[in-house]
C-alpha positions in Angstrom: 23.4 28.4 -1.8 22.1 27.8 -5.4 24.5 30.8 -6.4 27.4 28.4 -5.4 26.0 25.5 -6.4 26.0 27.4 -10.1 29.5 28.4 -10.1 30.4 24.8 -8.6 28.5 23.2 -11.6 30.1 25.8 -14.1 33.4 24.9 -13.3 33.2 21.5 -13.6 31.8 21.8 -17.0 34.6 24.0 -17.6 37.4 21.5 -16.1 38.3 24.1 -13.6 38.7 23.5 -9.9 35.8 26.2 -8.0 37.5 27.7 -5.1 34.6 29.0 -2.6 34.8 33.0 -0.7 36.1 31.9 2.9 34.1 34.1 5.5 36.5 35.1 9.0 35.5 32.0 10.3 36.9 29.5 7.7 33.2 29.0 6.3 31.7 29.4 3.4 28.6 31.2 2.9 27.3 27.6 1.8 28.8 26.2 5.2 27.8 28.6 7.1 24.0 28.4 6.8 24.2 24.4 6.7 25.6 24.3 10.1 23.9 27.4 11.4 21.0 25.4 11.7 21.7 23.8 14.9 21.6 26.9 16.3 17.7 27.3 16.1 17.3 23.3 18.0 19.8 24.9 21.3 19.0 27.8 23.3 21.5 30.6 22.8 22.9 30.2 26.2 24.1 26.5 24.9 26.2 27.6 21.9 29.3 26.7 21.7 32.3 29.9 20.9 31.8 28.5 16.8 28.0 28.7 16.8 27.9 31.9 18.3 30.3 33.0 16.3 28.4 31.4 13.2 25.5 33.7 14.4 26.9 37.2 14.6 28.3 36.6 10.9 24.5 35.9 9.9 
């Protein structure tokens, strides 16, 4: 996460628009473990198709 919060910060201070590395799922790697935390408050038999598939890409 800070890696992309770098490069988010660097191209602002260069007047660029930062373009985050999509994952299969549409996510990025930021996105990904920001709503992957839901998956530790359900039991795995309560995911939804996204969450699982959020937790076979970690």
């Amino acid at each position: 996460m800070d890696l992309e919060n770098q490069s988010i910060i660097k191209a602002k201070e260069e007047n660029k628009k930062y373009f985050a590395e999509l994952l299969p799922n549409g996510d990025s790697k930021k996105q990904l473990l920001a709503r992957s935390r839901y998956l530790l408050y359900k039991s795995r038999e309560k995911w939804t198709e996204s969450q699982n598939e959020r937790a076979n890409d970690l």
